[in-house]
N, C-alpha and C positions, 0 to 999 in steps of 0.2 A: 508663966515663964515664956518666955521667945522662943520662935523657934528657929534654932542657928545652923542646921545640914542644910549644907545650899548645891544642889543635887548639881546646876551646871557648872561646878567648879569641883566639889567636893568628889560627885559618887562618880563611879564607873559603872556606864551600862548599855549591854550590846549595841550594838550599830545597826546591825543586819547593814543594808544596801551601800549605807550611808560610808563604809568602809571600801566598797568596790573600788571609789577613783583612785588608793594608794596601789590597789594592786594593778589596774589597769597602767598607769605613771609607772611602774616597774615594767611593765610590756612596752611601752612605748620609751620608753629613758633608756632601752635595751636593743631600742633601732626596728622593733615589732610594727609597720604602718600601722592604718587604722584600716585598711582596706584584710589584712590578715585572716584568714577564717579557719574557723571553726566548727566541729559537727555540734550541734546543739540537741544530742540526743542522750538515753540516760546514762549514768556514770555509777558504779557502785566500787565501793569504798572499804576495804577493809581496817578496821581502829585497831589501834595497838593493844586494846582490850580483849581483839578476837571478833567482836561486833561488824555486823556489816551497816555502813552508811550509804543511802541512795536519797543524795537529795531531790527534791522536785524545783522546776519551774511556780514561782510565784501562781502563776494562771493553769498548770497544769500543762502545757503546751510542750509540744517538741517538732522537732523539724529539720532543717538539711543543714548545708554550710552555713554559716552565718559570720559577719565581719565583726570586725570589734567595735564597730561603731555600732552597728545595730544590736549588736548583744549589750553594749552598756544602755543605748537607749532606751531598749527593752528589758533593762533589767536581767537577765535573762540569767539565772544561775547556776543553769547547767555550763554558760561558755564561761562563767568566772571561774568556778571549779577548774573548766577544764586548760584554763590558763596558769595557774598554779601547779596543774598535773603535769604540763608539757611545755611551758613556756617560760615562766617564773615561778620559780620554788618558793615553797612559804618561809625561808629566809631573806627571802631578798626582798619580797614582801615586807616583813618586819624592819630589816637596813632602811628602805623610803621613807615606813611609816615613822621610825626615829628621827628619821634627817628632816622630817617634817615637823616635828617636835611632838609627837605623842609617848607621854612619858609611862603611861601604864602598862601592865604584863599584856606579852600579846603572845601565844602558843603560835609558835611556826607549826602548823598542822594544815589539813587542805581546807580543813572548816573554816581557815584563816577569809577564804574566796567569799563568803556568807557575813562574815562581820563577826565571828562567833566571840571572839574575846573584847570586854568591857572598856568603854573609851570616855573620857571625859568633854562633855559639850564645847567646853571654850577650849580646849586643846585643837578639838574637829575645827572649830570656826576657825582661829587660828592658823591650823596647816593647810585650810581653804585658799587662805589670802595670799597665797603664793600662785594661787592658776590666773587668778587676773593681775597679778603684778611683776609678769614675765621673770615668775622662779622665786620671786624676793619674800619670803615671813614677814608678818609684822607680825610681833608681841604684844598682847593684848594690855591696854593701859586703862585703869578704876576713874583714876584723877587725872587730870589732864594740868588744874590749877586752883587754889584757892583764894580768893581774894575777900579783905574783909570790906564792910559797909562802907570804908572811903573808898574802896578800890585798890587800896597798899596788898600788894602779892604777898601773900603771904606762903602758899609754897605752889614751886613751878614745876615739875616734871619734866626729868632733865630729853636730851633728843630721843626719838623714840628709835628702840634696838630692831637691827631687821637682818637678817641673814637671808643666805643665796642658799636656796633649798634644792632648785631646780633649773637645768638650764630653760631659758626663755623658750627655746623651739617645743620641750616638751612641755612646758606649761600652759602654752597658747593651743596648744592641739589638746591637750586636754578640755582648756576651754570649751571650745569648739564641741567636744565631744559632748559635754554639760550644756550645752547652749543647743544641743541636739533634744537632751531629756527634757528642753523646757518648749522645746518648739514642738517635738511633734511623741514624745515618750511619756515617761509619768509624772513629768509635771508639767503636761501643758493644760491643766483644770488651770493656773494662775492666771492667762491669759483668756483660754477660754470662758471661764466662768468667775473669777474675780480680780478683772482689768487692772492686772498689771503688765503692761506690753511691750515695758523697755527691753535692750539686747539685756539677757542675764544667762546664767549657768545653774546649774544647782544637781542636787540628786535627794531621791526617797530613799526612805530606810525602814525597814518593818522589822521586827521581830518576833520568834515562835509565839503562837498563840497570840498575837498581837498584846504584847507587853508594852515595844517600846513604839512609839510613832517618831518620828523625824523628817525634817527637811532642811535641810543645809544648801544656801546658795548664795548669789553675788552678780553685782552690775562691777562696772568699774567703776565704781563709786564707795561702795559697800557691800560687808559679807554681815551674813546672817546667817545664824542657824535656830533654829524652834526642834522644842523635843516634849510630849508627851508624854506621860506616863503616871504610874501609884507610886509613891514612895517604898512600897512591899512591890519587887520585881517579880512577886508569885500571884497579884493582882493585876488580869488583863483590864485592857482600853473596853473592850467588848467589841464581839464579830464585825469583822470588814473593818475595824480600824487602822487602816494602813497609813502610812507615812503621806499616800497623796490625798485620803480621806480626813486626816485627824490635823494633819501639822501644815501642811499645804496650803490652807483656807488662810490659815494667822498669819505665815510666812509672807505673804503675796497682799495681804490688807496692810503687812505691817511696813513692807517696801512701796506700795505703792504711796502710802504717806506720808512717810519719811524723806522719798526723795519730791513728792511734790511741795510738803513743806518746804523745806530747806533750797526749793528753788533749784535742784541736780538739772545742769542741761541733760539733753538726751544724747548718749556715747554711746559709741559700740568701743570693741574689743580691738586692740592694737595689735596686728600681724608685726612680728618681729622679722628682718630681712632674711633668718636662715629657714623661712618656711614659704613653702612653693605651693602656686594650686594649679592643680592637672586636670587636663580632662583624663577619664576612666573608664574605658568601657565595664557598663554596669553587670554583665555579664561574668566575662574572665576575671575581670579586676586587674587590669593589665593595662598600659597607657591605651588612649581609646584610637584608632583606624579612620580609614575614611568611609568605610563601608559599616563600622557598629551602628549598629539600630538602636541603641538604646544609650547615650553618654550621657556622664555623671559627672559634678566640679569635685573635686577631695583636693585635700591640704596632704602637706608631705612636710617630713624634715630634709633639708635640701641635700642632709648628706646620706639619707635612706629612702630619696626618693625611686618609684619605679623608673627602670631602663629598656624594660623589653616591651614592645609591641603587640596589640590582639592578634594572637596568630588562630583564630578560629572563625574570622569575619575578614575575609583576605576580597571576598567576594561580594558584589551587589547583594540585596536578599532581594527575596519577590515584590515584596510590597517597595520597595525603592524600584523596583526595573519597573512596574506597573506606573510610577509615578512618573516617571523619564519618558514612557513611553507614551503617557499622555500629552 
């Protein structure tokens, strides 16, 4: 007999990473910049069972403030946690992931920050298609058309359904942010090591004990998602099978074909007019001075973008008066 569970439609099963952009999109659709920080050190957790939870960092790492941009870069799960802990609540979490169209059970809980509750593949691909198409869903379509050996249509698939998930501004900075995990975070193995180099986004997803692998991403052109795994969720990938090691490789061979088949000129990502870019001093995170030593370009939403000025670099520093003075 056949065999008919068809795991990216059918099953639910954890996300781990690959859940972070709904909760981050809830920080940022909430006016949160991307420059926002947070201490990325440990967090412990007590469960409604009386248990105490203390997640780690993927790599083990910990460290000082850190932005939201470098923390989703990085993956970093101590600052997702602690953006559910302080910033958005694991209902509001859920509210996104719905408007985005994920229709399975998701526990408002802080585990929510981790991916902890089970998600269907084409539902993820799906709620993806809204960061590159300034907010819009499209609904995932099997047949498009059938036509028989004269060519007579025989059936046509009526317009395709698309809802407004997201305003543009937060969609595009999300991008952005995903277009950050693919240039210089955990997924830039695709470019570095299997030449795909168009502008894209995407994000890794790993689960305990490396169950599930994933990689979910997108040009503007097309989203894709790749998922790994046993059919038995209690059968690991095996050590070090992460989402950038296992799903990563297929994901980036498979885009890299597809659009060179089909001829895809090469796009970048469309800035929407209510998004602004600033210089930053990379220090404060403040608009940047004439005197920072160090400035940085960042995207803003135009109605949250920063106002106040480095007031800690008021002053030449040494190495600039050495240089004047030469």
């Amino acid at each position: 007999t056949s065999y008919k569970w068809n795991i990216p439609i059918q099953s639910a099963r954890q996300p781990g990473s690959v859940f972070k952009p709904f909760v981050y999109t809830a920080a940022i659709d909430n006016g949160y910049p991307v420059t926002h920080q947070l201490l990325n050190q440990d967090v412990v957790i007590r469960q409604p069972d009386g248990t105490r939870w203390a997640p780690d960092n993927y790599d083990k790492s910990r460290g000082g403030w850190t932005t939201l941009r470098e923390g989703f870069q990085r993956s970093l799960n101590l600052i997702s946690v602690r953006l559910v802990q302080e910033i958005v609540p694991p209902t509001e979490v859920v509210k996104i992931a719905r408007k985005m169209g994920i229709t399975t059970h998701i526990d408002a809980v802080d585990a929510i920050a981790l991916g902890s509750s089970g998600v269907k593949l084409l539902e993820v691909v799906s709620a993806y298609s809204a960061f590159p198409n300034n907010g819009i869903k499209v609904d995932p379509v099997f047949i498009t058309r059938i036509e028989d050996k004269y060519g007579n249509i025989i059936y046509e698939h009526p317009q395709t359904i698309r809802h407004e998930v997201l305003s543009a501004e937060t969609a595009h900075i999300m991008t952005t942010m995903m277009q950050s995990v693919v240039k210089y975070g955990t997924g830039k193995g695709s470019h570095l090591y299997y030449g795909f180099r168009r502008p894209a986004g995407g994000k890794t997803g790993t689960t305990n004990e490396h169950t599930d692998a994933w990689f979910v991403g997108y040009t503007p052109q097309i989203v894709t998602g790749v998922w790994f795994g046993m059919d038995n969720p209690a059968v690991p990938l095996g050590p070090r099978q992460s989402g950038a090691v296992a799903a990563l490789p297929a994901w980036s061979k498979y885009m890299k074909a597809v659009h060179d088949s089909l001829a895809f000129p090469v796009q970048d990502f469309t800035r929407p007019n209510g998004v602004v870019e600033l210089k930053i001093c990379n220090e404060t995170k403040m608009l940047a001075g004439k005197y920072c030593p160090d400035v940085v370009m960042e995207i803003f939403n135009e109605k949250y973008q920063p106002t106040k000025s480095c007031d800690k670099h008021k002053l030449p520093s040494d190495r600039y008066r050495r240089k004047r003075e030469r």
